[in-house]
C-alpha positions as YAML, in Angstrom:
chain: A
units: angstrom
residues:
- id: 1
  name: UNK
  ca: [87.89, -83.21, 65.41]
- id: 2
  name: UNK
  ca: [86.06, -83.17, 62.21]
- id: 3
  name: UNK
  ca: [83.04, -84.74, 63.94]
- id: 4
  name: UNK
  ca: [83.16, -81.50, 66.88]
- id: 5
  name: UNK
  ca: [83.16, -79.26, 64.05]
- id: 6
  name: UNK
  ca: [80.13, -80.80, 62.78]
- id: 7
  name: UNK
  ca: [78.34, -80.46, 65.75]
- id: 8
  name: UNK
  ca: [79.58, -76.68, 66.77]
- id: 9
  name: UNK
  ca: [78.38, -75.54, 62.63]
- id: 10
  name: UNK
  ca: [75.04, -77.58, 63.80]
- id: 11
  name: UNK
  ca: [74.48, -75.41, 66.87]
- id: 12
  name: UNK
  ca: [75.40, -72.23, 65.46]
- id: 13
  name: UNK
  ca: [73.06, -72.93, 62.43]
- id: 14
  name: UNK
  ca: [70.14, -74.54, 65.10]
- id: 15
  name: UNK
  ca: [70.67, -71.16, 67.18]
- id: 16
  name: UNK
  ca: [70.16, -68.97, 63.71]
- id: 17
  name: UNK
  ca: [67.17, -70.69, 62.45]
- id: 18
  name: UNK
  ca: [65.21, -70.70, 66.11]
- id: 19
  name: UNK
  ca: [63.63, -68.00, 67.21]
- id: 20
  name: UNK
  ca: [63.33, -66.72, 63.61]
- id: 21
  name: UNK
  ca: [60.17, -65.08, 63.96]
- id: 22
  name: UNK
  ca: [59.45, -61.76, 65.86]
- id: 23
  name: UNK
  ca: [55.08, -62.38, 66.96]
- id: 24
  name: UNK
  ca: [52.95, -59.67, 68.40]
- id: 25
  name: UNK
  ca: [49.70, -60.57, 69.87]
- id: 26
  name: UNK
  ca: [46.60, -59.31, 68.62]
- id: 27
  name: UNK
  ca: [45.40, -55.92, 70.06]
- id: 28
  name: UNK
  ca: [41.63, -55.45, 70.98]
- id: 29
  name: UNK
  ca: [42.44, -51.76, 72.92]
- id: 30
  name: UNK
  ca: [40.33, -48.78, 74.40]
- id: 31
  name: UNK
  ca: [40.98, -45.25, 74.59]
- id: 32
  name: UNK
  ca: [39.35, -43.48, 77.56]
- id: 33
  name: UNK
  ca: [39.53, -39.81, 78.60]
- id: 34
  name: UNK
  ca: [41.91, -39.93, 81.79]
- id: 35
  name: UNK
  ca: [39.66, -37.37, 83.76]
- id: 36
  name: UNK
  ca: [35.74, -38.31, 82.60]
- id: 37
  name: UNK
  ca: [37.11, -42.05, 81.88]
- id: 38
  name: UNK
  ca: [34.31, -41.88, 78.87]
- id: 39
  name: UNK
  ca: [35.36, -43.35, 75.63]
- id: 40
  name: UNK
  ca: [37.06, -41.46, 72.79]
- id: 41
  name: UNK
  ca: [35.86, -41.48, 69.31]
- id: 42
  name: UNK
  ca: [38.15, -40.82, 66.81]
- id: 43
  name: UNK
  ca: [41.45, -41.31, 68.04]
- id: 44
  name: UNK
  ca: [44.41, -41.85, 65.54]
- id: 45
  name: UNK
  ca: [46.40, -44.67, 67.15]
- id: 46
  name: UNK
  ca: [49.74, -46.09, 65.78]
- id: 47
  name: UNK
  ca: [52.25, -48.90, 67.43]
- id: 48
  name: UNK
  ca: [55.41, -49.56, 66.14]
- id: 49
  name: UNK
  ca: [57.93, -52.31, 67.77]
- id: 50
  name: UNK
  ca: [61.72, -50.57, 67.93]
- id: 51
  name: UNK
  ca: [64.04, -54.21, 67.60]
- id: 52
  name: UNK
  ca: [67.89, -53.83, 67.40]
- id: 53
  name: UNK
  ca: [70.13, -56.58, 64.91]
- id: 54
  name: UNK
  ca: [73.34, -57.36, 65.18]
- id: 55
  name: UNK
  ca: [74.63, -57.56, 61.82]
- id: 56
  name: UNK
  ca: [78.25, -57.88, 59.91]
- id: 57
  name: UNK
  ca: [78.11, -53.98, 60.22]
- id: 58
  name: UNK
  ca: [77.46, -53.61, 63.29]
- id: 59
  name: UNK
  ca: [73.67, -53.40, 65.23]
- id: 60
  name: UNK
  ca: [70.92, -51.72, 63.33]
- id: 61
  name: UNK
  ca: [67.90, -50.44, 64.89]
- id: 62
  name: UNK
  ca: [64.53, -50.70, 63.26]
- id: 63
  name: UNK
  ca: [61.14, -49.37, 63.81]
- id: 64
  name: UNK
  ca: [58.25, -51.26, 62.66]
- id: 65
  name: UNK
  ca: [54.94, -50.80, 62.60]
- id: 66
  name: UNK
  ca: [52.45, -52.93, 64.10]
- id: 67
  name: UNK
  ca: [49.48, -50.86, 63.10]
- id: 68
  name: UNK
  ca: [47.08, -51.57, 60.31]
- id: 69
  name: UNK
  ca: [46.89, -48.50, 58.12]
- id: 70
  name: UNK
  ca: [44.56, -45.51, 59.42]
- id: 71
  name: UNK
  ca: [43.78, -47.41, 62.46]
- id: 72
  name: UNK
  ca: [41.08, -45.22, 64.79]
- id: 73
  name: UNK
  ca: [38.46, -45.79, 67.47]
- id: 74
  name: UNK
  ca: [35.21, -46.12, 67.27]
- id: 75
  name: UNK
  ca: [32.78, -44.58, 69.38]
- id: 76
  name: UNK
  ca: [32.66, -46.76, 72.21]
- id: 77
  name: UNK
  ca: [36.51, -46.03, 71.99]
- id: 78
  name: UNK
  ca: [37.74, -49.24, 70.63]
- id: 79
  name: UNK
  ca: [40.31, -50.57, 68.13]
- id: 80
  name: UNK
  ca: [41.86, -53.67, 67.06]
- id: 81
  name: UNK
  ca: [45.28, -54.01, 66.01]
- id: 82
  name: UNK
  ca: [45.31, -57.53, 64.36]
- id: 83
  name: UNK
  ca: [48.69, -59.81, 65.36]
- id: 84
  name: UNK
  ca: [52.08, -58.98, 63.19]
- id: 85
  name: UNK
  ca: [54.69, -61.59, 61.96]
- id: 86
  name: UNK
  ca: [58.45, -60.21, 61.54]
- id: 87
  name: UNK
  ca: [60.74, -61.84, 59.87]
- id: 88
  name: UNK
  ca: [64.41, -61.70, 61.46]
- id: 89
  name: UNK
  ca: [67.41, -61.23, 58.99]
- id: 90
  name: UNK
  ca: [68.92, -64.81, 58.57]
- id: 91
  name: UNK
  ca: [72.03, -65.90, 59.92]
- id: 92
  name: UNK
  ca: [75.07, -64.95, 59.10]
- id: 93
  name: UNK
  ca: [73.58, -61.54, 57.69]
- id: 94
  name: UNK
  ca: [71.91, -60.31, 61.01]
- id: 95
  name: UNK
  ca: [72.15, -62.88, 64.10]
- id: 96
  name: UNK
  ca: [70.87, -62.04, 68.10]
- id: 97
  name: UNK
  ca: [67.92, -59.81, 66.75]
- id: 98
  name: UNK
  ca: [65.81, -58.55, 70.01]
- id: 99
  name: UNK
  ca: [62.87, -56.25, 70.99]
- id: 100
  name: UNK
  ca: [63.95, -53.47, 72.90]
- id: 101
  name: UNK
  ca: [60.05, -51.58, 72.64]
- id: 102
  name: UNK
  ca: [56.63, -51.38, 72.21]
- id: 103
  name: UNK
  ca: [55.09, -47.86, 71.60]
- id: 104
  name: UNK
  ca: [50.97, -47.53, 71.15]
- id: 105
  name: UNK
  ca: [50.10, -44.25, 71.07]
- id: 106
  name: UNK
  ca: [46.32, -42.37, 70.69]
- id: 107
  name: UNK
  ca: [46.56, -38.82, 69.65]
- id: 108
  name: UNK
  ca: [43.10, -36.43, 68.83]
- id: 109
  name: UNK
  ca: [42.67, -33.84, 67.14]
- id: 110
  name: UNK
  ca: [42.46, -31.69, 69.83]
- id: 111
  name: UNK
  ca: [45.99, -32.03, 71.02]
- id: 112
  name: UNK
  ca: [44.81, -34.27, 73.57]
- id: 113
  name: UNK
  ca: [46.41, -38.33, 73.42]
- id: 114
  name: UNK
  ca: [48.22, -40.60, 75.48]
- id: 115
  name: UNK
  ca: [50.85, -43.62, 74.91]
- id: 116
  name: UNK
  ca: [52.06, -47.05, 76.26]
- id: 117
  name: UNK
  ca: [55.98, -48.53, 76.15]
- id: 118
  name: UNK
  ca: [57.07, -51.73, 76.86]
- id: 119
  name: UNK
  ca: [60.09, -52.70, 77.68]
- id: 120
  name: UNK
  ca: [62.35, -55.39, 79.59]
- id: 121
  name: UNK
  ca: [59.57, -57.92, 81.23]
- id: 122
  name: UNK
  ca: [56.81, -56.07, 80.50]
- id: 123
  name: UNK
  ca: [57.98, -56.23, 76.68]
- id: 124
  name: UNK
  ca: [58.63, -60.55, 76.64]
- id: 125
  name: UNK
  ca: [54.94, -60.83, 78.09]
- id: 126
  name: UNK
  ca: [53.42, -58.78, 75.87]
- id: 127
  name: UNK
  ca: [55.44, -60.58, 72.55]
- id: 128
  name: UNK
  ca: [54.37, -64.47, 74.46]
- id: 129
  name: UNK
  ca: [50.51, -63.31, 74.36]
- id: 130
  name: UNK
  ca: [48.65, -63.98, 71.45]
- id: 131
  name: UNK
  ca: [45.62, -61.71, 72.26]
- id: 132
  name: UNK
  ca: [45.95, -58.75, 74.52]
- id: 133
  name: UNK
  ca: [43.55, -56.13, 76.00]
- id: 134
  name: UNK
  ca: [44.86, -52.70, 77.06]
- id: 135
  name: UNK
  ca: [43.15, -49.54, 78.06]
- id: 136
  name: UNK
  ca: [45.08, -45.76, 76.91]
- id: 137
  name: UNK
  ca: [43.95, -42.67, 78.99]
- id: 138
  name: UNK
  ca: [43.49, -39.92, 76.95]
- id: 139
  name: UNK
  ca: [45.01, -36.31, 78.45]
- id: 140
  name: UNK
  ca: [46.17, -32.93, 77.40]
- id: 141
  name: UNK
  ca: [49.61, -33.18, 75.29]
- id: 142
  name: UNK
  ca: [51.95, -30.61, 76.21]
- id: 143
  name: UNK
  ca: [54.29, -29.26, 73.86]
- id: 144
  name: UNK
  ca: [56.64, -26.41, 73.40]
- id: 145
  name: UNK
  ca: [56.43, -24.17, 69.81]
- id: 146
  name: UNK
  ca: [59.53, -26.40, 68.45]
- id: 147
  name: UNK
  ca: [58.06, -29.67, 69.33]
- id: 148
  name: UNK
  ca: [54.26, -28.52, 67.88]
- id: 149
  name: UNK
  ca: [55.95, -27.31, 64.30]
- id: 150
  name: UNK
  ca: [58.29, -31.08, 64.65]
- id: 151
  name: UNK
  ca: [54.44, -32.51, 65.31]
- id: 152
  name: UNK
  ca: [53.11, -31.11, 62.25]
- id: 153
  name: UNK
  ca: [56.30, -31.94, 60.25]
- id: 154
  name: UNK
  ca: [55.75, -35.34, 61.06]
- id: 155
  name: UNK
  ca: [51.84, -35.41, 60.10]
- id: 156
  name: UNK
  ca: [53.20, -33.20, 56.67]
- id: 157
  name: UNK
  ca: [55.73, -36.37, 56.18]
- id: 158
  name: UNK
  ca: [52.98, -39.38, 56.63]
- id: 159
  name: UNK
  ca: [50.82, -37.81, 54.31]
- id: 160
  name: UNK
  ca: [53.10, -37.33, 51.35]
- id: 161
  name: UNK
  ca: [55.03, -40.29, 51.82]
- id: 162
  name: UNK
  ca: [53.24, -43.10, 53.81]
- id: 163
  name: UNK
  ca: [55.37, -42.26, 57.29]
- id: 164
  name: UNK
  ca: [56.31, -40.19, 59.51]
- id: 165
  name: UNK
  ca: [59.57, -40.88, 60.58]
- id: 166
  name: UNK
  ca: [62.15, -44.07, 59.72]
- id: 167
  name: UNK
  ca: [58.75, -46.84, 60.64]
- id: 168
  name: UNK
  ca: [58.68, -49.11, 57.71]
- id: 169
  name: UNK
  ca: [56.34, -50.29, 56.00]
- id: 170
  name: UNK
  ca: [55.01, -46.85, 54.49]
- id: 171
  name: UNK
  ca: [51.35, -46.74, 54.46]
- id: 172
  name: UNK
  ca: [50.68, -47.20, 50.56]
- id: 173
  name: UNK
  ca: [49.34, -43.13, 49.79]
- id: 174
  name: UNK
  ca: [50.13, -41.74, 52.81]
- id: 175
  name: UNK
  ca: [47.00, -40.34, 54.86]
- id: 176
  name: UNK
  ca: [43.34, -40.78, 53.85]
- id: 177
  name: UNK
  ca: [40.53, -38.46, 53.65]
- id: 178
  name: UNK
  ca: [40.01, -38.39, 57.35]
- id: 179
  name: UNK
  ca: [43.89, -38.31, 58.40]
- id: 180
  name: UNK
  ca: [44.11, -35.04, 55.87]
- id: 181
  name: UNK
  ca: [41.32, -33.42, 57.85]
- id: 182
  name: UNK
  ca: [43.01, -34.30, 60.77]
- id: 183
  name: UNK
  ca: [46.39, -33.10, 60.01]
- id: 184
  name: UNK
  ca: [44.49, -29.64, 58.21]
- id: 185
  name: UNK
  ca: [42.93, -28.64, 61.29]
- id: 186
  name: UNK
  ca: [46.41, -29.35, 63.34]
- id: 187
  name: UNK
  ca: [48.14, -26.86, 61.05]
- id: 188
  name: UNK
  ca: [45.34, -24.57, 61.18]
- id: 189
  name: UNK
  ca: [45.26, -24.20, 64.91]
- id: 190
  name: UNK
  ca: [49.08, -23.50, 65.22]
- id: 191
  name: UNK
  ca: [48.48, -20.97, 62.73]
- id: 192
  name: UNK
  ca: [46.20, -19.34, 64.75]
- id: 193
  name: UNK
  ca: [48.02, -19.87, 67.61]
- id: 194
  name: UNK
  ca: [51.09, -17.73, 66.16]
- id: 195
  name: UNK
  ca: [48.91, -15.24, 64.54]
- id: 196
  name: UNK
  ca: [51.13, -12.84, 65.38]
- id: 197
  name: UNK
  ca: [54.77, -14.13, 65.13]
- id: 198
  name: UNK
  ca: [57.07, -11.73, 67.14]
- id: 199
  name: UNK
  ca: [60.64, -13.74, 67.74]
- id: 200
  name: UNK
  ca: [62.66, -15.50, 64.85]
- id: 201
  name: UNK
  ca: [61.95, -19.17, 65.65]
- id: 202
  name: UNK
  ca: [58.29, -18.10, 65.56]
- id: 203
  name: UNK
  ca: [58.48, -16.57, 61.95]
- id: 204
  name: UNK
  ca: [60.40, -20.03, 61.02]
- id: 205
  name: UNK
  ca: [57.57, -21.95, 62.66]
- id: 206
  name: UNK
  ca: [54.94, -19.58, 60.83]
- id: 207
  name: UNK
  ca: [55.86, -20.05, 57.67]
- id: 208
  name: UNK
  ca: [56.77, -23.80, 57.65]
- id: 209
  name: UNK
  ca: [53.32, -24.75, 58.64]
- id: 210
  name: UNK
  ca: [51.86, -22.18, 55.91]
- id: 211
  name: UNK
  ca: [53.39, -23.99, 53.63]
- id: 212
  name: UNK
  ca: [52.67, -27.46, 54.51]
- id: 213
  name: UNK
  ca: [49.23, -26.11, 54.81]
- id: 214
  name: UNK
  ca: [49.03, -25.11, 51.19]
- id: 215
  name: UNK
  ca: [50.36, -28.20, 50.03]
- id: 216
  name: UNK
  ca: [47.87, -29.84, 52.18]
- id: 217
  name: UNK
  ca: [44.73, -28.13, 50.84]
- id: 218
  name: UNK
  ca: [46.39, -28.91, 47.20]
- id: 219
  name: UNK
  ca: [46.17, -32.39, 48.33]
- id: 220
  name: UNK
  ca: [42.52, -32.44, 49.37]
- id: 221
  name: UNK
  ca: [41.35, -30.15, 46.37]
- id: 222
  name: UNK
  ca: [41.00, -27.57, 47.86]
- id: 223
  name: UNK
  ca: [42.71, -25.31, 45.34]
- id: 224
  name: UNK
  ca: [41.59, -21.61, 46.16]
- id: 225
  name: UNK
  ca: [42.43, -22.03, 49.80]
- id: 226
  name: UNK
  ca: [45.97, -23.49, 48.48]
- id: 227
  name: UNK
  ca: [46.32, -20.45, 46.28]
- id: 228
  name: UNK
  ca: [45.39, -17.89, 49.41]
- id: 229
  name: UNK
  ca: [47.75, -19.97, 51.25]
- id: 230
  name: UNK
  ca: [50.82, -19.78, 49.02]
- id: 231
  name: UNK
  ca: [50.05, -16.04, 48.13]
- id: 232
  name: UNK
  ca: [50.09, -15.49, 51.87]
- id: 233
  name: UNK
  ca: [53.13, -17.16, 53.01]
- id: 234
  name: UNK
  ca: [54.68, -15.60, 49.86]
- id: 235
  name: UNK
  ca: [54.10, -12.57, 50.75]
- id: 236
  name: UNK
  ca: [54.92, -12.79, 54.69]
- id: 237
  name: UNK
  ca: [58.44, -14.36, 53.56]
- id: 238
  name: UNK
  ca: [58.88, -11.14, 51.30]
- id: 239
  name: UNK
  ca: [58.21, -8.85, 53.89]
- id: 240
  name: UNK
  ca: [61.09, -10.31, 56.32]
- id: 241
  name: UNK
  ca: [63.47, -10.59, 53.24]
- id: 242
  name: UNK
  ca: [63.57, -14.37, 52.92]
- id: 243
  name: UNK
  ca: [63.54, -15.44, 49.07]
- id: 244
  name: UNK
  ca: [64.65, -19.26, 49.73]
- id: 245
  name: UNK
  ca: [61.15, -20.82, 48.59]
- id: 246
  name: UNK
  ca: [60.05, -17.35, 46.64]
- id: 247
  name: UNK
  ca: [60.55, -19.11, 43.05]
- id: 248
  name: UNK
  ca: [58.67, -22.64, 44.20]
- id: 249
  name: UNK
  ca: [55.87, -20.16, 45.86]
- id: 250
  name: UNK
  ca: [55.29, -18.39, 42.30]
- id: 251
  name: UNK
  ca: [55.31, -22.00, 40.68]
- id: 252
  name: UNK
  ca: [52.34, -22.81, 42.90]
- id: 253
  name: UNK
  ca: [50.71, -20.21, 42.36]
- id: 254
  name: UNK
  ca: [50.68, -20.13, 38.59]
- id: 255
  name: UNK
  ca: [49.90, -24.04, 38.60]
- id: 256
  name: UNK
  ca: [46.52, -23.34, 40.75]
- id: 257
  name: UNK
  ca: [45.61, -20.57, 38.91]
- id: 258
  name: UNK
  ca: [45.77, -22.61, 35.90]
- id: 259
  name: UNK
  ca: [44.14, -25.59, 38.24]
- id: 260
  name: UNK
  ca: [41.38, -22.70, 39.26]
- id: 261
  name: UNK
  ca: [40.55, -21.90, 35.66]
- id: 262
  name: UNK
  ca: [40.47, -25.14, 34.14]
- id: 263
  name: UNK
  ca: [37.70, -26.24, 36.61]
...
């Protein structure tokens, strides 16, 4: 009896300790435009690898990301994702950890991008390469008002805190010089694109992104535009009676003006 014991502990610890490791193969990738099938320069791409735990709690669902930091193509279109090592939680805390998805994804400035998932088959061959090339056509990205103001929430997110929705790591200081830029001009287009707000949801939509663009251009430096910014979206809030972020608006605004006259 005490000998089948042995060997049933034995397996169950064997079963825990194999597998351990969660390997993705390194990523030499291409983004072409899906109608001219030319190369695109300057393409932000991110992957993250969605793997579910089952854990004393219960399963947990994490996103990772595969990505190095500010990964983009070059002008022949190419990238290179180098190969990841995860870690799974050891046994007894999380036991029967699995992949359930890739996601690569190359987005442009010009609301133009296009993505990859991998799942079932497709998703074991990909994790039991260790080099893979891929190709990403590039095409027009559709979205409705709600989804473009979620978009630019998300880019608003990554570039104050590292991500840009529950992917861990963070990206130590969020977005660089040239994601900033990037996520600047996105903001600035949807502005301009709702120049003229007429429902409620487009008011909402107007002002959020005014705001995040202020905070943006405070981020790059770019203090007068910050300070036109705020005293714009503070005064469009006062004009349709909405005093929620009136008090953090005037805080701005003193701070740059102060900013403004120091320099």
């Amino acid at each position: 009896m005490l000998k089948q014991l042995t060997v049933v502990v034995l397996g169950i610890i064997t079963i825990g300790l194999a597998g351990c490791n969660i390997k993705t193969p390194e990523i030499h990738g291409v983004v072409l435009d899906s109608e001219t099938k030319q190369p695109v320069e300057g393409a932000w791409v991110r992957a993250t690898l969605e793997i579910k735990s089952k854990t004393v709690q219960g399963d947990v669902t994490s996103y990772l990301s595969v990505d190095s930091p500010h990964t983009r193509t070059d002008k022949h279109g190419k990238f290179l994702i180098p190969s990841r090592t995860f870690k799974k939680p050891p046994f007894p805390v999380g036991f029967g950890t699995e992949a359930i998805n890739f996601g690569i994804g190359a987005a442009t400035v010009d609301d133009r991008g296009g993505r990859i998932n991998l799942k079932g088959e497709k998703l074991e061959e990909f994790l039991g390469k260790k080099k893979l090339e891929l190709t990403i056509y590039s095409g027009p990205v559709e979205r409705t008002e709600a989804e473009y103001s979620s978009h630019l929430q998300s880019l608003y997110k990554y570039c104050l805190t590292g991500r840009s929705s529950v992917e861990v790591p963070s990206v130590e200081g969020g977005c660089d010089e040239w994601e900033l830029a990037y996520a600047i001009a996105k903001h600035e287009g949807f502005l301009k694109r709702l120049e003229e707000p007429k429902t409620m949801d487009q008011r909402i939509h107007y002002a959020g992104t005014m705001k995040q663009l202020a905070y943006l251009y405070k981020i790059k430096g770019d203090f007068k535009k910050a300070l036109e910014t705020f005293n714009k979206v503070k005064s469009f809030e006062e004009k349709r009676g909405v005093d929620l972020w009136l008090r953090e608006f005037e805080h701005e605004i003193n701070d740059l003006q102060q900013k403004i006259r120091e320099n």
